[in-house]
Backbone as JSON Lines, residues from 0, in Angstrom:
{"i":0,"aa":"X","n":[-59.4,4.7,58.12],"ca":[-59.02,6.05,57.8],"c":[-58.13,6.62,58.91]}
{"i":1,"aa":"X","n":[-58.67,5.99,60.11],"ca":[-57.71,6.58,61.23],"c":[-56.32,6.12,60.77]}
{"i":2,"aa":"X","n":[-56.2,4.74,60.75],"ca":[-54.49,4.26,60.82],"c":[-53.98,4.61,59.26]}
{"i":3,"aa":"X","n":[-54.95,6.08,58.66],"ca":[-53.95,5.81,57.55],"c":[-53.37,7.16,58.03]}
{"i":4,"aa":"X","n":[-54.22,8.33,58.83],"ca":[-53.75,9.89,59.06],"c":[-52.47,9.34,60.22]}
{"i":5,"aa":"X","n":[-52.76,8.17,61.41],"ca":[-51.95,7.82,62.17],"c":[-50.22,7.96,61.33]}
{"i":6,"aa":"X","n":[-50.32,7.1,60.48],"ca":[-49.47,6.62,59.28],"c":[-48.83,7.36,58.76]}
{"i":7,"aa":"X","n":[-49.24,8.81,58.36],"ca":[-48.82,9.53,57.48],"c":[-48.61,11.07,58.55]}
{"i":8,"aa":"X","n":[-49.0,10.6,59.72],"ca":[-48.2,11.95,60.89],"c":[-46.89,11.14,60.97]}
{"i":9,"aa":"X","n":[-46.42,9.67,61.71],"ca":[-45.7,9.33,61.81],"c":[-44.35,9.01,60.79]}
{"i":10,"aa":"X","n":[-45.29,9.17,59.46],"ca":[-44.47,8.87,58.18],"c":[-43.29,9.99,58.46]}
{"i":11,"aa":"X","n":[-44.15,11.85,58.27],"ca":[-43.26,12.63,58.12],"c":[-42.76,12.77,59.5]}
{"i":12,"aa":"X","n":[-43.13,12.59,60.68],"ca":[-42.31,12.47,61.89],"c":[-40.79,12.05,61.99]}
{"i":13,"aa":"X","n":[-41.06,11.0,61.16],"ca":[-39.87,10.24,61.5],"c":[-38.74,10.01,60.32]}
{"i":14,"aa":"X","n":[-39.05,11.34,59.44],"ca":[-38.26,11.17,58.18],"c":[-36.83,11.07,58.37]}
{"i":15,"aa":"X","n":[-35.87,10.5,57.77],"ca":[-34.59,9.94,57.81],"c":[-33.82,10.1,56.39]}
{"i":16,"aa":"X","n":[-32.86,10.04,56.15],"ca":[-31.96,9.81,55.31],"c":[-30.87,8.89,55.4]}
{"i":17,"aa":"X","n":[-30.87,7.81,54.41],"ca":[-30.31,6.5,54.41],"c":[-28.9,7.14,54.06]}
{"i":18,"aa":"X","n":[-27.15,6.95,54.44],"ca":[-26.09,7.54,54.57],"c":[-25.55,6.87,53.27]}
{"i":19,"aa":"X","n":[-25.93,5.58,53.16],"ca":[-25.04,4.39,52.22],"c":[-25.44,4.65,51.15]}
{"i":20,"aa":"X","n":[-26.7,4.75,50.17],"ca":[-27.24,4.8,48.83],"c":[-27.78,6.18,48.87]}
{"i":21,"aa":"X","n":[-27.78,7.39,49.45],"ca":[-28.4,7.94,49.22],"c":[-29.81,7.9,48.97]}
{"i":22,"aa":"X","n":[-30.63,6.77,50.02],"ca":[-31.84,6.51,49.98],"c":[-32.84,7.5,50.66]}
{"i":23,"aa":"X","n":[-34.11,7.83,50.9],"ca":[-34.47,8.75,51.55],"c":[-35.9,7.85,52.45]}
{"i":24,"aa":"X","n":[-36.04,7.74,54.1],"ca":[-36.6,6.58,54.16],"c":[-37.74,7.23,55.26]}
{"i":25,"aa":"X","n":[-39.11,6.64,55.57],"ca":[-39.81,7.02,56.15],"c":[-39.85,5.43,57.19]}
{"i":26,"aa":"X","n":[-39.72,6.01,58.28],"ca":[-39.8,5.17,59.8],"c":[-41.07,4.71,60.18]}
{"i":27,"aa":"X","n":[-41.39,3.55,60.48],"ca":[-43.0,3.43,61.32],"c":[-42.3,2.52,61.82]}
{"i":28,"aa":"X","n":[-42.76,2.63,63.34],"ca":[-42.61,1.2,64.65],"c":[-43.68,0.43,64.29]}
{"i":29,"aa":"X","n":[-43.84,-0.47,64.61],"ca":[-45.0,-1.7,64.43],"c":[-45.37,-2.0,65.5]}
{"i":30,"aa":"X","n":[-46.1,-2.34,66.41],"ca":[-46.88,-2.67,67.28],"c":[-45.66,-3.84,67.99]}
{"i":31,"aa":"X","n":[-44.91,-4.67,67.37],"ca":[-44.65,-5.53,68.03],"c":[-43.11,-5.15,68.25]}
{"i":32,"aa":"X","n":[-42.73,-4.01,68.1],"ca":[-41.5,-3.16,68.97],"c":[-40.72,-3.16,67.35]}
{"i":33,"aa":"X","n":[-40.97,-3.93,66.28],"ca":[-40.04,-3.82,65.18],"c":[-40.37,-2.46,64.38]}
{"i":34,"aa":"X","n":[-39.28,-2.29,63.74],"ca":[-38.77,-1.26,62.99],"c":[-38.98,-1.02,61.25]}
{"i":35,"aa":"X","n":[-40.17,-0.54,60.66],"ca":[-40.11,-0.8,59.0],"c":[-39.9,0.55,58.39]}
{"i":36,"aa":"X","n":[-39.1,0.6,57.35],"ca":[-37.97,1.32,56.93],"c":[-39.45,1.2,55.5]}
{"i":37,"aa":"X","n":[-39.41,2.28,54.86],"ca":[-40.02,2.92,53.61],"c":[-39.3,3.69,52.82]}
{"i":38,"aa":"X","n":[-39.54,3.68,51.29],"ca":[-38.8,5.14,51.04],"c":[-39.94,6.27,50.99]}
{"i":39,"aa":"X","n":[-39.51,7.45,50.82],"ca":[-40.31,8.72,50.94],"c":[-41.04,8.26,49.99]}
{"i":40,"aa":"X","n":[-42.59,8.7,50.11],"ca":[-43.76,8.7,48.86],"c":[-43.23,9.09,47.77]}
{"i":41,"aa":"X","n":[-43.29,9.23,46.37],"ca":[-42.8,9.4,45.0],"c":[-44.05,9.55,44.15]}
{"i":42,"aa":"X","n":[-43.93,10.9,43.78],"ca":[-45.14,11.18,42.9],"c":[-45.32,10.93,41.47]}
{"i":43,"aa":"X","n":[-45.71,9.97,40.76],"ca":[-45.85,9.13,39.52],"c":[-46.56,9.87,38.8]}
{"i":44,"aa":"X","n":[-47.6,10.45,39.45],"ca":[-48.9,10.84,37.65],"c":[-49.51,12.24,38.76]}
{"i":45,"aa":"X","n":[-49.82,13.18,37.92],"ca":[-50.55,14.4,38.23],"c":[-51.34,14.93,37.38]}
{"i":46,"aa":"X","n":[-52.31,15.24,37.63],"ca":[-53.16,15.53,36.53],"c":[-54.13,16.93,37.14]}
{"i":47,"aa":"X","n":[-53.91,17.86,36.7],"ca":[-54.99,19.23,37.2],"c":[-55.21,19.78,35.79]}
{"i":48,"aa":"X","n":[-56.96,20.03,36.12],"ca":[-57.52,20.32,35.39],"c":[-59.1,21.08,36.13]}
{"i":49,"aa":"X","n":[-59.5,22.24,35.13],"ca":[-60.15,22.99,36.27],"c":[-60.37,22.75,37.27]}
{"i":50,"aa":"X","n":[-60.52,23.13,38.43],"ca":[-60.87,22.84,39.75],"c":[-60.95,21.49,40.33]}
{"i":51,"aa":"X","n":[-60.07,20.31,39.69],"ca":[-59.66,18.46,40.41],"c":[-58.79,18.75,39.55]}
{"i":52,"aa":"X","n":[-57.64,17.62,40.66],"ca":[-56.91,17.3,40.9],"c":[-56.4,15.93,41.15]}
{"i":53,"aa":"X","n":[-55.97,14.83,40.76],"ca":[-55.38,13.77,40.99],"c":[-54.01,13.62,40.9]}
{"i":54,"aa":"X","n":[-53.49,12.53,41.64],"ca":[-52.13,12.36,42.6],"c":[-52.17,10.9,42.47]}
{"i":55,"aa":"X","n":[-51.1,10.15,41.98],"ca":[-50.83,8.55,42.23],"c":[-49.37,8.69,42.87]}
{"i":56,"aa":"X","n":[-49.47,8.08,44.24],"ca":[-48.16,7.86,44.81],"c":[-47.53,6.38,44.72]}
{"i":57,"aa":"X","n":[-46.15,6.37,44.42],"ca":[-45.06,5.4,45.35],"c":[-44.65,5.42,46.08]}
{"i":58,"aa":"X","n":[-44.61,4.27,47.17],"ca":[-43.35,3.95,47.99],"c":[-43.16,2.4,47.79]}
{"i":59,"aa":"X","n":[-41.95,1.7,48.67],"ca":[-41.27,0.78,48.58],"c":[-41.24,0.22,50.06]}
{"i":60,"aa":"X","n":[-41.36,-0.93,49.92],"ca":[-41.26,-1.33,51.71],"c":[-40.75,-2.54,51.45]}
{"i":61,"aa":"X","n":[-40.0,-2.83,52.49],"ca":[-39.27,-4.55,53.07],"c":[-39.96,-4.99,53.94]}
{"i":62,"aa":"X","n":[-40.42,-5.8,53.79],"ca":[-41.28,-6.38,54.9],"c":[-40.66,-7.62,54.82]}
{"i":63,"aa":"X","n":[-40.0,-7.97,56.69],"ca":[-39.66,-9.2,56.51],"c":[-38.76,-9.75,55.1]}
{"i":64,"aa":"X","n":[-38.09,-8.89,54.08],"ca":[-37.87,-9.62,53.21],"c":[-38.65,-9.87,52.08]}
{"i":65,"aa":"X","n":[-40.05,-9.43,51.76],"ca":[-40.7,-9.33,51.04],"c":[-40.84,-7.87,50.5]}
{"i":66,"aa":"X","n":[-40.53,-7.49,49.05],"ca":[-40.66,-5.96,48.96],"c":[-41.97,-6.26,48.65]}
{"i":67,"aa":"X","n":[-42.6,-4.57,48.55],"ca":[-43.84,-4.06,48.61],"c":[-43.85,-2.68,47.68]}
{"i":68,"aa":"X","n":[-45.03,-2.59,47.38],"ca":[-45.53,-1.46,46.76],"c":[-46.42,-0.52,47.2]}
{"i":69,"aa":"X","n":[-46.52,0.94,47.86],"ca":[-47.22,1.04,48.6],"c":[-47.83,2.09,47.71]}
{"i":70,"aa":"X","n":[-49.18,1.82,47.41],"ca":[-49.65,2.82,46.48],"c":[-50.59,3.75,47.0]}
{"i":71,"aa":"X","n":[-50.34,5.06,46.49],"ca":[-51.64,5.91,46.87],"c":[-52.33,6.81,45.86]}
{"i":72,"aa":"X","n":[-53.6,6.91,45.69],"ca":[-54.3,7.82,44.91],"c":[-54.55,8.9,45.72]}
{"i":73,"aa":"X","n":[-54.84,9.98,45.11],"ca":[-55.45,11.25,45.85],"c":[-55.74,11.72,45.2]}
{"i":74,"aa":"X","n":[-57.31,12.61,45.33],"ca":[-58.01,13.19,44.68],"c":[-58.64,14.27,45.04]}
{"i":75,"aa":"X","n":[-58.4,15.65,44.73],"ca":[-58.93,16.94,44.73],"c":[-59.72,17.91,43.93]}
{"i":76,"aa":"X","n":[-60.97,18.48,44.79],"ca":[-61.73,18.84,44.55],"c":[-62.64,19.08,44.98]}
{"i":77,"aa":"X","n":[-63.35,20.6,44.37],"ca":[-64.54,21.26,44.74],"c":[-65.81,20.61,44.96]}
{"i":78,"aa":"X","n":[-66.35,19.65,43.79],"ca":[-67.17,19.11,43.87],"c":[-66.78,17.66,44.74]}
{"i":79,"aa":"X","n":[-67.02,16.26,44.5],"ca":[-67.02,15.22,44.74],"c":[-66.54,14.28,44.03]}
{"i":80,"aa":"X","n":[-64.49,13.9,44.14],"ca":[-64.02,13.1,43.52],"c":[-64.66,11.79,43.11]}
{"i":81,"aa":"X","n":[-64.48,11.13,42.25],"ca":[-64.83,9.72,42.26],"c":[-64.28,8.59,42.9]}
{"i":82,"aa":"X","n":[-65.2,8.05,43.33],"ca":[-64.74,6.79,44.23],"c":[-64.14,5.92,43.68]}
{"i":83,"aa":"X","n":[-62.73,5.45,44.19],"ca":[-62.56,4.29,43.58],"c":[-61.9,3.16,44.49]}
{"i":84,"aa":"X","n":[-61.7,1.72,44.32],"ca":[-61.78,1.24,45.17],"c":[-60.74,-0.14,44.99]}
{"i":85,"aa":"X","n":[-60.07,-0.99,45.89],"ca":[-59.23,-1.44,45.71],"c":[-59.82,-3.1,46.56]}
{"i":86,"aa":"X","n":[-59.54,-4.04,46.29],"ca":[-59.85,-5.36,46.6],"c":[-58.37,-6.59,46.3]}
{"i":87,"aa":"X","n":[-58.57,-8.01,46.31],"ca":[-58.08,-8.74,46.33],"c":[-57.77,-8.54,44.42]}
{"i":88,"aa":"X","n":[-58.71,-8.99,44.01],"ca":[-58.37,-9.14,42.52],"c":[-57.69,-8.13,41.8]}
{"i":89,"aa":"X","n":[-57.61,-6.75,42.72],"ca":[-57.08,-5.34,41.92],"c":[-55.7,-5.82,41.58]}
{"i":90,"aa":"X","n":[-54.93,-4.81,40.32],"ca":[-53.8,-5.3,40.21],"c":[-53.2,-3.62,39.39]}
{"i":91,"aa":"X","n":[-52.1,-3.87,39.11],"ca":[-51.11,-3.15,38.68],"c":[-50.2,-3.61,37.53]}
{"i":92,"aa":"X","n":[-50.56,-2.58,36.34],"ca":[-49.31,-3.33,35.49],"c":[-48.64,-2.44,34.93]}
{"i":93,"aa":"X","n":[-47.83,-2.54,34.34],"ca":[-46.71,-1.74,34.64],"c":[-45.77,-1.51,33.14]}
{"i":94,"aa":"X","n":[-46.26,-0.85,32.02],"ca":[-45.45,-1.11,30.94],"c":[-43.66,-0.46,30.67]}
{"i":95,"aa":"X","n":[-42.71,-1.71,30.81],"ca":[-41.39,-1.35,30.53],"c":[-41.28,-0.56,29.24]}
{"i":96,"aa":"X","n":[-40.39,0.15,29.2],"ca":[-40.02,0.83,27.72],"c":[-39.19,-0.03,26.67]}
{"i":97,"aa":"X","n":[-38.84,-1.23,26.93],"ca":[-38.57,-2.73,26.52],"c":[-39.47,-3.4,25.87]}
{"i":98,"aa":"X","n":[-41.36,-2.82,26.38],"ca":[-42.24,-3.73,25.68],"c":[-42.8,-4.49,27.22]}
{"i":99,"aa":"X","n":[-42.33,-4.73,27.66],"ca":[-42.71,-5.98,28.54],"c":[-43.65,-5.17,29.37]}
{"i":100,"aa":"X","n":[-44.51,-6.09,30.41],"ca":[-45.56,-5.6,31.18],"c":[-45.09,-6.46,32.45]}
{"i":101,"aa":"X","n":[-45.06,-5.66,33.09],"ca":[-45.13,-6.4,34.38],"c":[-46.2,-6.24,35.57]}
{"i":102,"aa":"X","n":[-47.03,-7.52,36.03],"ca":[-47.79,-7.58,36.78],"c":[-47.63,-7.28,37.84]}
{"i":103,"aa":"X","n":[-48.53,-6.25,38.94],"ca":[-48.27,-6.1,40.49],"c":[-49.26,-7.03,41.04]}
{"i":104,"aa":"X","n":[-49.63,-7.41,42.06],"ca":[-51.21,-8.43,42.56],"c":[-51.34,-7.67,44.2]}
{"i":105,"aa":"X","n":[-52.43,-7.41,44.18],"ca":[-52.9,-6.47,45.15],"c":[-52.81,-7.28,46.91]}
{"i":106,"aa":"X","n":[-52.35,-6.81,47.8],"ca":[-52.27,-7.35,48.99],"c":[-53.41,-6.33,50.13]}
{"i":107,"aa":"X","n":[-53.96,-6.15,49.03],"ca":[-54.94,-5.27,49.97],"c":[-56.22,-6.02,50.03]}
{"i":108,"aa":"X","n":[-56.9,-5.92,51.49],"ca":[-58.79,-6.32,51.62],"c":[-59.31,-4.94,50.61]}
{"i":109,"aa":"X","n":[-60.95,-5.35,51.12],"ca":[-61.93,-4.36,49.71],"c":[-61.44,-2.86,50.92]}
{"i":110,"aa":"X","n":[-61.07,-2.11,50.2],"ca":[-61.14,-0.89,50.86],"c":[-61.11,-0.07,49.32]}
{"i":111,"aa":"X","n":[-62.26,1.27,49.63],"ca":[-62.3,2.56,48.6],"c":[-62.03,3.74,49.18]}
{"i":112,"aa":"X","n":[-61.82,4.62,48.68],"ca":[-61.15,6.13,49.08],"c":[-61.84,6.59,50.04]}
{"i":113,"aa":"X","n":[-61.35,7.03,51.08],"ca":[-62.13,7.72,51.74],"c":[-62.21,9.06,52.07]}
{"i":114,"aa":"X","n":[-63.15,9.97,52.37],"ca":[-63.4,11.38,51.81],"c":[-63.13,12.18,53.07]}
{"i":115,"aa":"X","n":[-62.2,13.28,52.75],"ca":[-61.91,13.82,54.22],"c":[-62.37,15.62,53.39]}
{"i":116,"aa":"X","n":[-63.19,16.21,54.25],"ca":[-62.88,17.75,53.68],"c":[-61.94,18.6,54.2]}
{"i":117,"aa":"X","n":[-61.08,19.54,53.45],"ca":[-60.27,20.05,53.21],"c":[-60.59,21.53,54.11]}
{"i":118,"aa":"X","n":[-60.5,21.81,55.15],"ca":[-61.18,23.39,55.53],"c":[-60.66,24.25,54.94]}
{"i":119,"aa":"X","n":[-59.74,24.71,55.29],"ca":[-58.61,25.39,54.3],"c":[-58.91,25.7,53.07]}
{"i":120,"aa":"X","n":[-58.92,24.88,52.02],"ca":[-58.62,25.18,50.97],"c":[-60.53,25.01,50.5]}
{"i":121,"aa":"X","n":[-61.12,24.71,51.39],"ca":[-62.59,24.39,50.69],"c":[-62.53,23.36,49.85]}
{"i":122,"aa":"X","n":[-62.29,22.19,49.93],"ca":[-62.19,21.27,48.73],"c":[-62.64,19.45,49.29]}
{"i":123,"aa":"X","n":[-62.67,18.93,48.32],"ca":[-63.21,17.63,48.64],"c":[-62.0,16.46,48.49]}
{"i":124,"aa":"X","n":[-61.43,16.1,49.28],"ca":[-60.26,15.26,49.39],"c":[-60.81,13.58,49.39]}
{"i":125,"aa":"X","n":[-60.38,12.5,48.49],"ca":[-61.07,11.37,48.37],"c":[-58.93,10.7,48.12]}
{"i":126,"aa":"X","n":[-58.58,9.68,49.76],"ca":[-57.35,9.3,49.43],"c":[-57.83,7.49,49.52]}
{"i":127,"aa":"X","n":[-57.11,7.12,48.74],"ca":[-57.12,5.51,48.28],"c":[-55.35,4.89,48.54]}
{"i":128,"aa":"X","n":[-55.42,4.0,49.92],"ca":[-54.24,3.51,49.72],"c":[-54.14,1.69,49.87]}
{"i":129,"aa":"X","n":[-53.18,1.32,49.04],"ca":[-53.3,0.18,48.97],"c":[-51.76,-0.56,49.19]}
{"i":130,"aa":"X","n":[-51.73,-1.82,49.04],"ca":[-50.39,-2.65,48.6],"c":[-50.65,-3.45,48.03]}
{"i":131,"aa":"X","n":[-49.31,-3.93,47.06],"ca":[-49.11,-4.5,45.88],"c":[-48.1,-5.09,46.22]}
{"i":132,"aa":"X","n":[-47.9,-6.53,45.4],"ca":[-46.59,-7.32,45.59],"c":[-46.13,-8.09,44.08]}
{"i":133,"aa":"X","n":[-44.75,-8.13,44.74],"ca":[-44.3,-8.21,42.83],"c":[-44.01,-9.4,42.48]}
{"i":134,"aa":"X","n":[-44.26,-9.66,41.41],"ca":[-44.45,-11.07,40.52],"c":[-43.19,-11.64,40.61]}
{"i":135,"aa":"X","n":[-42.68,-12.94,40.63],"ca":[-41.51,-13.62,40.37],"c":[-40.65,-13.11,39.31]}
{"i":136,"aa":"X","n":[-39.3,-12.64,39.39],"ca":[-38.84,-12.27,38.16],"c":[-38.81,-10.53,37.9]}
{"i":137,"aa":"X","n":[-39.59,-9.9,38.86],"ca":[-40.3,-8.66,38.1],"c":[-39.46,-7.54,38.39]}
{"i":138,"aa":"X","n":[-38.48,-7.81,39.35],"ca":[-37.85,-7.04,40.17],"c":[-36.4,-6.62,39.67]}
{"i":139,"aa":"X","n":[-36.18,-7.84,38.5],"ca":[-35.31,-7.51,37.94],"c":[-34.93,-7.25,37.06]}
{"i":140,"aa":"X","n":[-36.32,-7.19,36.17],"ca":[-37.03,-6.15,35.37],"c":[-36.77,-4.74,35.39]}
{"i":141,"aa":"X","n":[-37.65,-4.38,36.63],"ca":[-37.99,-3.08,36.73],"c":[-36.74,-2.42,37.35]}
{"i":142,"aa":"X","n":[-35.4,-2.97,37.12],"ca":[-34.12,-2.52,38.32],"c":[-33.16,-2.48,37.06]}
{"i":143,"aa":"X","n":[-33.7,-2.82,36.03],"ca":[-32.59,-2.47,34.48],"c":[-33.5,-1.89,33.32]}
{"i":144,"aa":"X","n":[-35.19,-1.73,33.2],"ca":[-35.77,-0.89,32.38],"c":[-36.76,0.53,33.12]}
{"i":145,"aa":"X","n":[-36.71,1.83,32.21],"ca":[-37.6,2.34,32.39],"c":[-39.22,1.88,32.13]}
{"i":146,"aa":"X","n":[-39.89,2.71,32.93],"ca":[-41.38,2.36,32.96],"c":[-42.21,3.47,31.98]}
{"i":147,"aa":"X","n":[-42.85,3.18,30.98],"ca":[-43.71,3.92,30.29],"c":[-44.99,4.15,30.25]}
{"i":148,"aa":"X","n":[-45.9,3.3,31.48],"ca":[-47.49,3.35,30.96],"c":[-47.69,2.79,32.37]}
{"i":149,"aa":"X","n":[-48.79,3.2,33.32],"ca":[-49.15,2.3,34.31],"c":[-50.41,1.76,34.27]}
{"i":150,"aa":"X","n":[-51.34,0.95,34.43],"ca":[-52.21,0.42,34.51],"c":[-52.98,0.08,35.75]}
{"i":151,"aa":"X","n":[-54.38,1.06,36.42],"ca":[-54.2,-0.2,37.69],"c":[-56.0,-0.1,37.55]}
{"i":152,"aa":"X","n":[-55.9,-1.66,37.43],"ca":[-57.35,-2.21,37.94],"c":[-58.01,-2.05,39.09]}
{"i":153,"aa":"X","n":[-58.91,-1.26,39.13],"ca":[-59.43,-1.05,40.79],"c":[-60.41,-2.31,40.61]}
{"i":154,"aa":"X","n":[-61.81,-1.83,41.92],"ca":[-63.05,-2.83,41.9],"c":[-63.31,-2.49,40.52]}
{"i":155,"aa":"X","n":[-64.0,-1.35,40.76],"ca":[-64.89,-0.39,39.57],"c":[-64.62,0.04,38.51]}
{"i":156,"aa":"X","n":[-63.23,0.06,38.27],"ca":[-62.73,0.29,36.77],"c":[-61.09,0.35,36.31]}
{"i":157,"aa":"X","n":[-60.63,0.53,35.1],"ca":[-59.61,-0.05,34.74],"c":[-58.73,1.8,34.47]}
{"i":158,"aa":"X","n":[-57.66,1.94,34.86],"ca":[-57.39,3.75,34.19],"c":[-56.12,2.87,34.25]}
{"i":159,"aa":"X","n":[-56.08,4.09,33.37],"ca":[-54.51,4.47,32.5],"c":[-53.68,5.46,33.17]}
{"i":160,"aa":"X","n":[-53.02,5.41,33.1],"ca":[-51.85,6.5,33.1],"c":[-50.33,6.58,32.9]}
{"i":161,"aa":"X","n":[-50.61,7.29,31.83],"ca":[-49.13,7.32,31.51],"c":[-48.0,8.34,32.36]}
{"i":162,"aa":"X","n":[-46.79,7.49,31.53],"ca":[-45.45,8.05,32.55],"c":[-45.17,8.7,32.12]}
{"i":163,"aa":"X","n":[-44.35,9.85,32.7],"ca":[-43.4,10.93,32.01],"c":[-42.05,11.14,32.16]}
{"i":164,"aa":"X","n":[-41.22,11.07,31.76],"ca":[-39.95,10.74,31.66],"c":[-39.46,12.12,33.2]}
{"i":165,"aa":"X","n":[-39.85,13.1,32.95],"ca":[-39.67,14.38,34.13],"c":[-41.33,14.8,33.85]}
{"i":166,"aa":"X","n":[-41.62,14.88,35.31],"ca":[-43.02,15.44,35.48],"c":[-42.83,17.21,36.25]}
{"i":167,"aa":"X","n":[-42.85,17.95,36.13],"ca":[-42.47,19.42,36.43],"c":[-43.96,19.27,37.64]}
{"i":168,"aa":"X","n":[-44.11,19.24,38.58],"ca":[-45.18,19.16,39.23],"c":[-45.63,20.59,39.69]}
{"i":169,"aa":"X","n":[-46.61,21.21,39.33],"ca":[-47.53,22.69,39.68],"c":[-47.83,22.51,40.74]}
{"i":170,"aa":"X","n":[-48.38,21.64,41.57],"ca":[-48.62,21.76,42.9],"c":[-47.76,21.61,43.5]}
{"i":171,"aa":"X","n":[-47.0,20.96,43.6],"ca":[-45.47,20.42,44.69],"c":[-44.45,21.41,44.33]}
{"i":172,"aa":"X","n":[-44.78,22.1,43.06],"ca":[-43.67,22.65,42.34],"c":[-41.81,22.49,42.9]}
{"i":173,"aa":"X","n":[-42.05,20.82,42.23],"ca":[-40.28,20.37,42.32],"c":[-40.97,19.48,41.16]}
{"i":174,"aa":"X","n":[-39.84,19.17,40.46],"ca":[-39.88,18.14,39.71],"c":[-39.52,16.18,40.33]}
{"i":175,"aa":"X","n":[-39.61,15.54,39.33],"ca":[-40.29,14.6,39.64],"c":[-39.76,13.68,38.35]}
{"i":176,"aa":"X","n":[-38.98,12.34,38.3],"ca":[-38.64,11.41,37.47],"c":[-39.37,10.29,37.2]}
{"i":177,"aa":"X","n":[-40.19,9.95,37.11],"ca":[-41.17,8.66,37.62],"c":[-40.67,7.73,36.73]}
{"i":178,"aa":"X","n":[-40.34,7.88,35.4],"ca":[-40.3,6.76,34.25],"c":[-38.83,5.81,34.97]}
{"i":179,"aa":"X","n":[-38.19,6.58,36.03],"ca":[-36.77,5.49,36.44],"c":[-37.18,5.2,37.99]}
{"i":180,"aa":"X","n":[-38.44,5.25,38.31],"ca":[-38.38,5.32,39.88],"c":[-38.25,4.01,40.2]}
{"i":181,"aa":"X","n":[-38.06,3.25,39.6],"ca":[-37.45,1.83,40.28],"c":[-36.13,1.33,40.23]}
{"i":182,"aa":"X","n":[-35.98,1.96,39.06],"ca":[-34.38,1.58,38.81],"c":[-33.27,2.8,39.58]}
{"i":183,"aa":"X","n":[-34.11,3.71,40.11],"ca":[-33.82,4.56,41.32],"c":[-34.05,4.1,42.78]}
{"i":184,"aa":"X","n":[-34.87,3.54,43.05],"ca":[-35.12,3.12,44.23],"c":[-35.25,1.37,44.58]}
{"i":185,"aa":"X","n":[-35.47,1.06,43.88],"ca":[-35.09,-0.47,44.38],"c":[-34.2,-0.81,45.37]}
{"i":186,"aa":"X","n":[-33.37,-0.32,44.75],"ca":[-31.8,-0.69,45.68],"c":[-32.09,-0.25,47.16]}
{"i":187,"aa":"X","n":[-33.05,0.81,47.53],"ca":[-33.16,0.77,49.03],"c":[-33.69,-0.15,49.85]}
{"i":188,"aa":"X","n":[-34.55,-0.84,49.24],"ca":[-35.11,-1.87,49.58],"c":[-34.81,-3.59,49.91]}
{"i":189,"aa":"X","n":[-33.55,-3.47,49.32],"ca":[-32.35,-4.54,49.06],"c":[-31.73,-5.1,50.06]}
């Protein structure tokens, strides 16, 4: 939990703007003096409803040459979000508006949300972050179709959520494209 608040001071610390693609990129040093380039988090699914709140984030990472998926849940609320939890077998799938599905495969150990309270606002904060890596083939997929449906298998259970072509977001209040966020952002990662 520490190296994820570490993570996410340094995320917005070090925010940047890529000059060439109009990419928008979040900075972290690595321990071993190297440099990994992210794009800004990207908010996919929102859901409020009396008093909770849920949040599924994107980002994109190069690692070494390997892209990445950097996913996050977040969950708000008065009472006590539900736990949910992420392992080896978890996965991600991903329905094109083509039909096709494309598989993510989880690069994460067992880790589940962990619960931070909110002083401020009085509320019960439960954040889940993970990584995902993309299937042979998948990349060039998701870099010529929109996305319509996401899928992600935790430990404990299987949810849905669908995409929205423009998500008008009430809390962030900016809007939000999710159904092209790859065929938007890929290319930074390139």
């Amino acid at each position: 939990m520490k190296k994820f608040f570490i993570l996410l001071l340094l995320s917005t610390t070090f925010f940047t703007h890529a000059q060439k693609n109009d990419c928008e990129y979040t900075v972290v040093s690595s321990e071993d003096g190297k440099e990994l380039k992210s794009t800004k988090e990207y908010l996919m699914y929102e859901k409020v409803f009396g008093g909770t709140s849920q949040f599924m984030f994107f980002s994109l990472t190069n690692s070494e040459g390997v892209p990445i998926l950097n996913f996050q849940l977040l969950a708000k609320s008065k009472e006590f979000p539900k736990v949910y939890c992420l392992d080896r077998a978890s996965k991600i799938y991903i329905q094109l508006t083509n039909g096709k599905i494309i598989t993510l495969i989880s690069a994460t150990e067992d880790q589940c949300s962990g619960l931070v309270y909110d002083e401020n606002e009085k509320n019960n904060l439960r954040i889940l972050t993970g990584t995902f890596l993309f299937t042979k083939g998948s990349l060039g997929e998701l870099e010529q179709n929109a996305i319509s449906f996401i899928r992600v298998k935790y430990v404990n259970d299987t949810v849905d959520y669908p995409v929205k072509k423009e998500l008008d977001s009430e809390t962030m209040k900016k809007k939000y494209f999710p159904e092209g966020y790859f065929i938007n952002n890929l290319k930074c990662i390139q």
